[in-house]
N, C-alpha and C positions, 0 to 999 in steps of 0.2 A: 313493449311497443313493437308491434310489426312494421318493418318499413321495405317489404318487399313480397307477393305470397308468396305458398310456401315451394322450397325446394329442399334439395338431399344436396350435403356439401359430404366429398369426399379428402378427409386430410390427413397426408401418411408424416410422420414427424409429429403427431397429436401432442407428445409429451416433451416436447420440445421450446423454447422459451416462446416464440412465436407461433409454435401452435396451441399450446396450450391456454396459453393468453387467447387467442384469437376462438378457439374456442366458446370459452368462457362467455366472451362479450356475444357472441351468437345467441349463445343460449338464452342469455339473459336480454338482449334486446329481440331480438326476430324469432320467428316459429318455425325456423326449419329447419331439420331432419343434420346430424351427421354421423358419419361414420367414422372413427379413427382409429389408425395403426400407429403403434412403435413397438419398440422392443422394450419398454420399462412405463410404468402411470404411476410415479410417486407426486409430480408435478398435479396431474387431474385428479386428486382420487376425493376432492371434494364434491366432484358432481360426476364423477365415474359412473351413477345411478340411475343419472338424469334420465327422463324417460324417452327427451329426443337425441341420446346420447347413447352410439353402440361403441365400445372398446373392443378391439384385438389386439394379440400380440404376436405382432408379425414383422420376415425381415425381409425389408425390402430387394435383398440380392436369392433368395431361395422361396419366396412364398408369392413367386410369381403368376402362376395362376388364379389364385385367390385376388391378387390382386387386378388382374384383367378382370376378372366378376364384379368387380363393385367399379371399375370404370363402367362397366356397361350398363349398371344398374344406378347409378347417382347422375345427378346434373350438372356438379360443377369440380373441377378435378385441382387440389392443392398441395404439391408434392414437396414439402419442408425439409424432406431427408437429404443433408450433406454435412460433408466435412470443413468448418468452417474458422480454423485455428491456424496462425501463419506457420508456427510448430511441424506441425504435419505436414503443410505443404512442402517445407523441407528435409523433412525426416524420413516421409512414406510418400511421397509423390502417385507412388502406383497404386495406393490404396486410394489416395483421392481420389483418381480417375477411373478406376473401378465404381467408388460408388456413386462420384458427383457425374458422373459424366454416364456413363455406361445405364445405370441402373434410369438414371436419368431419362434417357434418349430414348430408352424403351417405352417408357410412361407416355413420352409424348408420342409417340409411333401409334401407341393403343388409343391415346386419345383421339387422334386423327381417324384410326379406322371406325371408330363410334359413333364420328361426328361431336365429340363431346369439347365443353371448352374447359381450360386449364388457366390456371390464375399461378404465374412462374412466380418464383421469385430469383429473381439476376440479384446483381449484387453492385451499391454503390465502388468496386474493386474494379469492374467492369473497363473504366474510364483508367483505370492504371498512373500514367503519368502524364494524364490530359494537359495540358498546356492554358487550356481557359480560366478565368477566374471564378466563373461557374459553370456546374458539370450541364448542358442540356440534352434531353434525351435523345434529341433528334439530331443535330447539328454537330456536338463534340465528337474531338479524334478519342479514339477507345486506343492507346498508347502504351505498350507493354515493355518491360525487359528485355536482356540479351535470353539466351536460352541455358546457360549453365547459371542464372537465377531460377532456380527453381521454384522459389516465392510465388511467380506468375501461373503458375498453373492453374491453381482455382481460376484466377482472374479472364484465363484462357478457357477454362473450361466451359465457365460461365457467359462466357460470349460466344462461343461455339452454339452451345444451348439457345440463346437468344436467337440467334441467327436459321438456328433448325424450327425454330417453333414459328421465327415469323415467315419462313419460305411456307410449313405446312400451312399455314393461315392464308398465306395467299394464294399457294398452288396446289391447297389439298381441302380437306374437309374439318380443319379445326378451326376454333373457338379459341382466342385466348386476349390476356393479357400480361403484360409483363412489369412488375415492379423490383425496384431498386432501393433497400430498404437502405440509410445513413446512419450507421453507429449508434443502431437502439440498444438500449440501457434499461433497465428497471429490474424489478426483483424476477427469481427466476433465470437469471440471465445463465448464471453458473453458480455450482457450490461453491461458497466461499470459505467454507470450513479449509478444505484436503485439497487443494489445488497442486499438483506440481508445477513450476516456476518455470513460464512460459506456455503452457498447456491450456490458460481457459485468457481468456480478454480479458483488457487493462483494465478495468474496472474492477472486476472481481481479482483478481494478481492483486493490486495496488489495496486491498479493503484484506485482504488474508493476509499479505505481511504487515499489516499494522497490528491486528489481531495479534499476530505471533512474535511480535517486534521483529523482526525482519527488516534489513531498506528494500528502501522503495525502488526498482530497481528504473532508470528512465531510460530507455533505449536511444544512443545518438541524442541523450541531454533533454527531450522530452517535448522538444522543440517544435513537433510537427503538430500540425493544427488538422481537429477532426469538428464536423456538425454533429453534435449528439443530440438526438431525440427520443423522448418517455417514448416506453413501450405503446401507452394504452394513447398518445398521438396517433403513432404508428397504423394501431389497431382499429381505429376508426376511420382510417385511409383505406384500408385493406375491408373493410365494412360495406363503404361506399362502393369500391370496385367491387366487390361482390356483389351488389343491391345491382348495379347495371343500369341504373334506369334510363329507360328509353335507350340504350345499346349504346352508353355513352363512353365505355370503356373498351367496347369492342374494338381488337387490332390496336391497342393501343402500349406507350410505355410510361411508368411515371414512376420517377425520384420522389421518395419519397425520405423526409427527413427535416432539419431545424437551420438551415441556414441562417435564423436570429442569435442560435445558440453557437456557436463555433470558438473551442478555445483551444488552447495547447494540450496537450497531456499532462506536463508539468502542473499549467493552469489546474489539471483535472486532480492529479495529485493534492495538489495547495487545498484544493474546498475541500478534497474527501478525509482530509488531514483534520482541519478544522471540523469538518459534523463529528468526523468523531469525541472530538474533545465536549461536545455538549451531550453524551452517554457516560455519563457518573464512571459506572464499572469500565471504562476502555480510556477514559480522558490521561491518564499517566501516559499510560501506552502513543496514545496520538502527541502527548507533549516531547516523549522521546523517537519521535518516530526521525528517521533517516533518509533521508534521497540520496542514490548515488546514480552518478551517469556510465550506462556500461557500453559497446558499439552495439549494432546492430550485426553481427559478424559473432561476435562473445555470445550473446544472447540467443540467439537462432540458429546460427551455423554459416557456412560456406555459401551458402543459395539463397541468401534473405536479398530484401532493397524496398526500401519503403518512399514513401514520398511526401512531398511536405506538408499537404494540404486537401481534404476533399470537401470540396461545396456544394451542395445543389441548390440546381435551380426547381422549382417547385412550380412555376408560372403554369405548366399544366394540368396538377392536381390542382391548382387555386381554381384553374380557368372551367374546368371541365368537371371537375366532381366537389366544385364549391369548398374545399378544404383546405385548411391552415393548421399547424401546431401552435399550441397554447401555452409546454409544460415550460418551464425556465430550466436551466439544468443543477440548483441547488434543490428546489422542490422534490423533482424526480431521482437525487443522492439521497435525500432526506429516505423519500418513500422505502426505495433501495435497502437503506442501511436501517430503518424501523423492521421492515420482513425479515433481515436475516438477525437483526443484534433482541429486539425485544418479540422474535416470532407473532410480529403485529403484519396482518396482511390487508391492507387498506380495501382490496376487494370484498372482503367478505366481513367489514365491519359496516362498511358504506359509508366510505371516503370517497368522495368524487372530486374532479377537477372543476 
């Protein structure tokens, strides 16, 4: 089904959990054109073929020219490349700001000289230690750390970015919009086989020590409450902003995410406990499975700080590009833990929501 004509989508992070995915649904719903870069396609190599589908393998920080060529020749600019692991932000700070930020900044600078628009993604982080009971995109304080938290960086970096792309929007020649994606989850997300502990998101962490019997490790008791939402929610959000119709996303930001869905970690812990125990081959394992409470200090280092809760409000995806999440968050563990435990991938058997 077309539901926009056609255009050339440019997406670097292609094989990335949210490009890949986002991808996918392109090809499969609308008829237009993209182009995608990473540095690895183990995630796409089901439709790596496709004939409205070009692959390269290129790195965002050295294949910079290459990369200005397909700004100037595509219509809509999707730059999914960052470091997005709390890990890192305290381990390698300078790396992240190297790529999230730097490589970053570039992209939209070319976008700008092109006249081309760019579809960001910020980050529900953004909002840091917002004070509201729900994040709004327009209205809420974006509330950060001291600065020997080095945690905040991304979350810094990532507002810095918002802030440069909506000046160029309004005082230069770009095109954009900016989304804020809330604890998406689904398969894909990370390997859950070879994880180092702390290195990929609670979801995948929490589903690889079970596998391994391992505990479960909960950071500061497991206490903080996150909105998680399915991927392929997400991805239909991210669909709609792309489609534009009638320029109703233009200059625009929107949270997107499951506000209905909102549980602890712990909470998240307990269900991912429990699906396992209904996988024959793993259900011992999930009966002996462990939860310990470690700090957030033990777990991450000297520069971690988390907060207790992020929510959003969603009243402007509803209002403006007609869209809602539908997935519950047992359905979207289910799906999760079918992709990595019985290599069932509900995309490509055609399981739909």
């Amino acid at each position: 089904m077309t539901i926009m004509p056609s255009k050339k989508i440019f997406i670097l992070g292609v094989n990335g959990f949210i490009g890949s995915s986002l991808a996918w649904k392109i090809l499969n719903k609308t008829d237009w054109e993209i182009v995608g870069m990473d540095l690895s396609s183990n995630k796409i190599e089901h439709f790596i073929e496709h004939e409205r589908f070009k692959f390269f393998k290129k790195n965002i920080l050295t294949d910079k020219d290459w990369i200005e060529s397909q700004i100037k020749e595509c219509d809509v600019i999707v730059p999914l490349v960052a470091i997005a692991t709390p890990t890192l932000y305290v381990k390698d700070p300078l790396r992240v700001y190297e790529l999230d930020y730097e490589a970053n900044a570039d992209i939209v600078k070319k976008c700008d000289k092109y006249g081309k628009r760019i579809v960001f993604p910020s980050t529900s982080e953004v909002y840091g230690m917002c004070p509201d009971s729900d994040f709004d995109e327009y209205s809420s304080p974006l509330v950060l750390g001291p600065i020997p938290k080095e945690r905040w960086i991304y979350s810094c970096i990532k507002q810095m970015l918002d802030r440069l792309i909506w000046a160029y929007g309004n005082h230069g020649n770009l095109k954009f919009t900016l989304f804020r994606p809330f604890n998406f989850i689904g398969p894909k997300l990370d390997d859950i086989t070879a994880p180092e502990e702390g290195s990929s998101r609670v979801l995948t962490q929490f589903a690889h020590n079970i596998i391994h019997g391992k505990p479960i490790k909960l950071v500061d008791g497991g206490i903080q409450k996150r909105s998680f939402t399915f991927i392929d929610d997400g991805i239909e959000c991210l669909l709609k902003i792309l489609e534009n119709k009638n320029g109703c996303a233009d200059g625009k930001i929107f949270n997107i995410g499951n506000p209905y869905m909102e549980f602890s970690i712990k909470e998240l812990a307990e269900m991912l406990v429990e699906l396992f125990s209904e996988y024959p081959e793993y259900a011992e394992r999930a009966k002996n499975a462990k939860m310990e409470s470690v700090s957030g200090r033990e777990y991450y280092g000297e520069g971690y700080q988390d907060v207790p809760r992020r929510m959003p409000s969603i009243k402007e995806a509803e209002n403006i590009l007609g869209w809602k999440p539908t997935t519950d968050l047992r359905t979207a563990l289910k799906l999760t833990l079918d992709y990595h435990l019985l290599k069932k991938d509900y995309e490509l058997v055609g399981i739909s929501k």
